[in-house]
N, C-alpha and C positions, 0 to 999 in steps of 0.2 A: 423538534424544531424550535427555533430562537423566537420568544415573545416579541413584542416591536419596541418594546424598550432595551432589551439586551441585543435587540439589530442594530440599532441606532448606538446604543452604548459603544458597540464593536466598531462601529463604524467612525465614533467618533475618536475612540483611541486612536485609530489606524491614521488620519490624520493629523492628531495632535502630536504624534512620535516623533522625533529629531529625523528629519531626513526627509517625509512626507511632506515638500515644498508645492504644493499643489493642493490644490480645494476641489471640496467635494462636486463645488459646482462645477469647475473648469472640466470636470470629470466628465458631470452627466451631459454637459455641452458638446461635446466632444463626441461622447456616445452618441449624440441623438443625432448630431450634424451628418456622421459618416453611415450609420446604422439603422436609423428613422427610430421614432421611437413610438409610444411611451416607456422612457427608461425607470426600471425598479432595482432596485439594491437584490439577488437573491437571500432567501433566508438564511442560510448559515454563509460568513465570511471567515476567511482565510486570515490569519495573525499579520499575514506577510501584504496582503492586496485587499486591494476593492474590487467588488465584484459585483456586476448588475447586467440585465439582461433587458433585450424588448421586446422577447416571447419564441425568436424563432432563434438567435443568436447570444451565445455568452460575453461580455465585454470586460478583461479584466487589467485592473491598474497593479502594478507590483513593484516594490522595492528595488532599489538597483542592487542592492544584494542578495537575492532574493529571484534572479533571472531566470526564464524557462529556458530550456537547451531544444529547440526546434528540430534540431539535428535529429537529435535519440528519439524525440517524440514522433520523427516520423518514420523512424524504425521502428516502434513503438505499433505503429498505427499500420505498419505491412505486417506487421508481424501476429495485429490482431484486427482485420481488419471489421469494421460495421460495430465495433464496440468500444473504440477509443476516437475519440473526437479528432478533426482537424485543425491544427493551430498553426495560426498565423502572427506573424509579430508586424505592429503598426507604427513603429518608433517609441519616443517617449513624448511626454507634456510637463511643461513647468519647468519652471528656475533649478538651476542645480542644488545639489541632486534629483535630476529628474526619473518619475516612475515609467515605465517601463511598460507598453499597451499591448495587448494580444486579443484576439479573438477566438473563439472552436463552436461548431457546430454544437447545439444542442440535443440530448441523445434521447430516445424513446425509455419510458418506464420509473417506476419509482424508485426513491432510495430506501433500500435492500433492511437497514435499520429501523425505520418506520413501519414497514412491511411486518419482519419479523414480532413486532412487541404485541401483533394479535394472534401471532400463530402458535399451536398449539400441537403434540407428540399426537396429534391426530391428524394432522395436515401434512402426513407421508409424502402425498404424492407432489404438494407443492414442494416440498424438501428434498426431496429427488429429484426432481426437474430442476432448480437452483445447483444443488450437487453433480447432477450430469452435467450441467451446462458449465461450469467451472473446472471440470478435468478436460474438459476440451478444449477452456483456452489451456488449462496447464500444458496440454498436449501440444499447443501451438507452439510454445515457448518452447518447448522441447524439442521440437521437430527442425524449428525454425534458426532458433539460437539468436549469436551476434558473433562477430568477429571483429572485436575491439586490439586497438594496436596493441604492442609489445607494453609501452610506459602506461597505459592506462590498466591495464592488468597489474603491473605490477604496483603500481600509485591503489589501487584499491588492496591487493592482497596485503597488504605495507597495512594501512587503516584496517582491514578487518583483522592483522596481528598485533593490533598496537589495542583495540576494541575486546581480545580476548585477555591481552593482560591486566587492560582494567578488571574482568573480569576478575580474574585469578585474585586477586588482590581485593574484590571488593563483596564477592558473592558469599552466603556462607558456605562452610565447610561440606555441607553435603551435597553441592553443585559442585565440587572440585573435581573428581576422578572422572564425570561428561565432560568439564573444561575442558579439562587435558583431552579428552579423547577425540572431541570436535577440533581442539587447537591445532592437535598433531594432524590430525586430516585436510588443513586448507590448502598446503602445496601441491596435494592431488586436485584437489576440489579447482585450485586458480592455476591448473596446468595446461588449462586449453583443449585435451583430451574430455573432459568433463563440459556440458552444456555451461555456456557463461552465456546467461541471458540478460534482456529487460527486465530488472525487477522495481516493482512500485514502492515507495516510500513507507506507505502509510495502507496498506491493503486490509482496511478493517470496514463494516459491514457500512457502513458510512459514507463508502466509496465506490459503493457496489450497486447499477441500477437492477431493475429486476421485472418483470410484465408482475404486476400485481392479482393476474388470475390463475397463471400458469406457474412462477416461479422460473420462470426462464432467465438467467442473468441475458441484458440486453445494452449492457454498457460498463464501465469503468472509467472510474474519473479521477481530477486532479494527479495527475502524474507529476507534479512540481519535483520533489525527490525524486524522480526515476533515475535508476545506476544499473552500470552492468555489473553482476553478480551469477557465482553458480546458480544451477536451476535448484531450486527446493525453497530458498531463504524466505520465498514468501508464503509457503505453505503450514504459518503460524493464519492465513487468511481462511484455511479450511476450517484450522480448530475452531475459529472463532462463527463459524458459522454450526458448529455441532452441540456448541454446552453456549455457558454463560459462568458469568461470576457473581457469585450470589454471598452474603456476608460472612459465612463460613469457611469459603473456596470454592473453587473451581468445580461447576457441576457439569458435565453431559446428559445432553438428552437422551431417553431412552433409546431413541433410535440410532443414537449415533456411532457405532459399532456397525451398523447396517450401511448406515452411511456412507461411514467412511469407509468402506467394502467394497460398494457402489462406487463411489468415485477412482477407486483406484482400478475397480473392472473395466470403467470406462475409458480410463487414459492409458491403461496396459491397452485394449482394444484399438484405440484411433494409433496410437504409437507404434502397432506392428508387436507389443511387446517389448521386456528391459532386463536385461539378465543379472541375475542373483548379485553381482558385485555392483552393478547400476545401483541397484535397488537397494544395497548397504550404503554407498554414497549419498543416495537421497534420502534416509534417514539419517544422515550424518549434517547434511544440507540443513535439513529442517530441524533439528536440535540446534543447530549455529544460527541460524534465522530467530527461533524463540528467545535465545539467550540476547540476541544483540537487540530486539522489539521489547524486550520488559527486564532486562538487566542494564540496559545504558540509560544515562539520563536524555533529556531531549537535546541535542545538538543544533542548534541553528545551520542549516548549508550543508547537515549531513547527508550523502546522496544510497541511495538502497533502501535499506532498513534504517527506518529514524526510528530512536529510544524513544519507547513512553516509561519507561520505571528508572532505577538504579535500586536503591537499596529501604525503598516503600514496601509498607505492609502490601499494597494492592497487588505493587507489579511481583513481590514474592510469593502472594498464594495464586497470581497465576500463573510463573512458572512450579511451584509447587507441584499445582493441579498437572502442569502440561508436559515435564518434563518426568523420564524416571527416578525412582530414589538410587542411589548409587550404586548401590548391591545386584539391581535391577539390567539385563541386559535392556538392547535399545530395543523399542516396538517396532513390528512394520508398520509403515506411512500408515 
């Protein structure tokens, strides 16, 4: 959680940016008038908005670049329902360029990052319950899908083949023979035949609420990225809930072998089950997911999977850790 000097720091960049023609105050005025208040800033802010609350409701200010797509989020939100917020857009405020107002419910539970830095390979059953409770939305997504036009499949397939030649070109030598092997797979993967779902931006433990006694995921938030994408690309959110990155590389917890067992008993389970070529797809999915989360740099407006790496010591030992060595066939999920 942000000190109140690095909330206020964030918050004053946010309006000192070229574009942000609007004060902080016109902000909380605004909030309080339609919302009641007392309006507070929440603890961590967004690069792109301001963001402050009055205990039952989120109120957030955002970029005009930077817009939420209400649309997807409310496919988004049938498609997961009581764990994705409901958002509403309020217009905007202030001189041109003006920000951009939305509100969403605020959702039950802690975030999921907080939680985890007391837990410990003895707190099974809370990590089980977290892990079940996350194949069942997978299973949502799966079950549920989307059915995006003809140009928007293809306007994405277009970027995630244009995101793998970066790759080609940039990763070292021992990610190249997966490159190719994921690269070659996306005309299947973006053929419509294959689940094209809702996937999150940024699906890292950060994002994640969770009942702090149970381990029950009980929310997911900031959907700002959300894109249609094959089902798997976010299943770099599982690994990150089983290991950690520690100064060495990429470690898994003991249990995580159990785990990830577990979750996939459970979403084989609610799914009816997925047959052998399904299930090579979705290993194919989630290698193209980790590569484009910690092989691209951050893109401003990227919509799916936003880069956190390129060619950093960090983002490389955690594909290191995450992905096979080449020699290596793929793992199951």
């Amino acid at each position: 959680m942000s000190s109140p000097s690095d909330l206020e720091e964030s918050i004053s960049d946010f309006f000192s940016k070229a574009g942000a023609c609007t004060s902080r105050s016109q902000c909380d005025a605004f909030a309080n008038k339609i919302f009641g208040g007392p309006i507070i800033p929440v603890p961590v802010q967004g690069t792109c908005s301001y963001t402050v609350t009055n205990g039952t409701t989120i109120i957030q200010f955002r970029e005009p670049e930077s817009p939420l797509d209400i649309q997807i989020l409310a496919t988004v939100q049938a498609v997961h329902p009581g764990i994705v917020a409901n958002h509403s857009f309020h217009g905007t405020i202030g001189e041109s360029p003006s920000l951009y107002i939305y509100s969403m419910n605020i959702l039950p539970g802690d975030n999921y990052f907080d939680l985890s830095l007391s837990l410990t390979d003895d707190d099974l059953d809370h990590r089980l319950e977290t892990v079940r409770s996350l194949a069942r939305i997978f299973a949502q997504s799966w079950q549920k899908g989307s059915r995006p036009d003809p140009k928007s499949i293809s306007t994405n397939f277009e970027e995630c083949c244009s995101s793998f030649d970066y790759l080609r070109r940039n990763l070292p030598s021992r990610f190249q023979n997966l490159i190719t092997q994921v690269r070659d797979s996306l005309p299947t993967l973006f053929s419509g035949e294959y689940p094209l779902v809702p996937t999150h931006g940024d699906f890292s433990e950060r994002n994640i609420l969770a009942n702090p006694t149970t381990g029950e995921i009980t929310g997911i938030i900031d959907w700002a990225e959300v894109g249609i994408l094959p089902f798997g690309f976010a299943l770099y959110g599982l690994d990150n809930l089983l290991g950690y990155l520690s100064p060495s590389g990429w470690v898994f917890h003991d249990t995580a072998d159990y785990l990830r067992d577990e979750f996939w008993r459970v979403f084989c389970e609610v799914v009816g089950g997925v047959s052998q070529s399904e299930m090579e797809f979705i290993q194919l999915a989630r290698q193209a997911g980790l590569f484009l989360r910690y092989g691209l740099p951050y893109k401003p407006g990227r919509k799916g999977v936003v880069g956190v790496g390129g060619t950093n010591n960090t983002s490389l030992k955690v594909l290191t850790g995450l992905v096979p060595a080449e020699e290596s066939p793929l793992p199951t999920p």
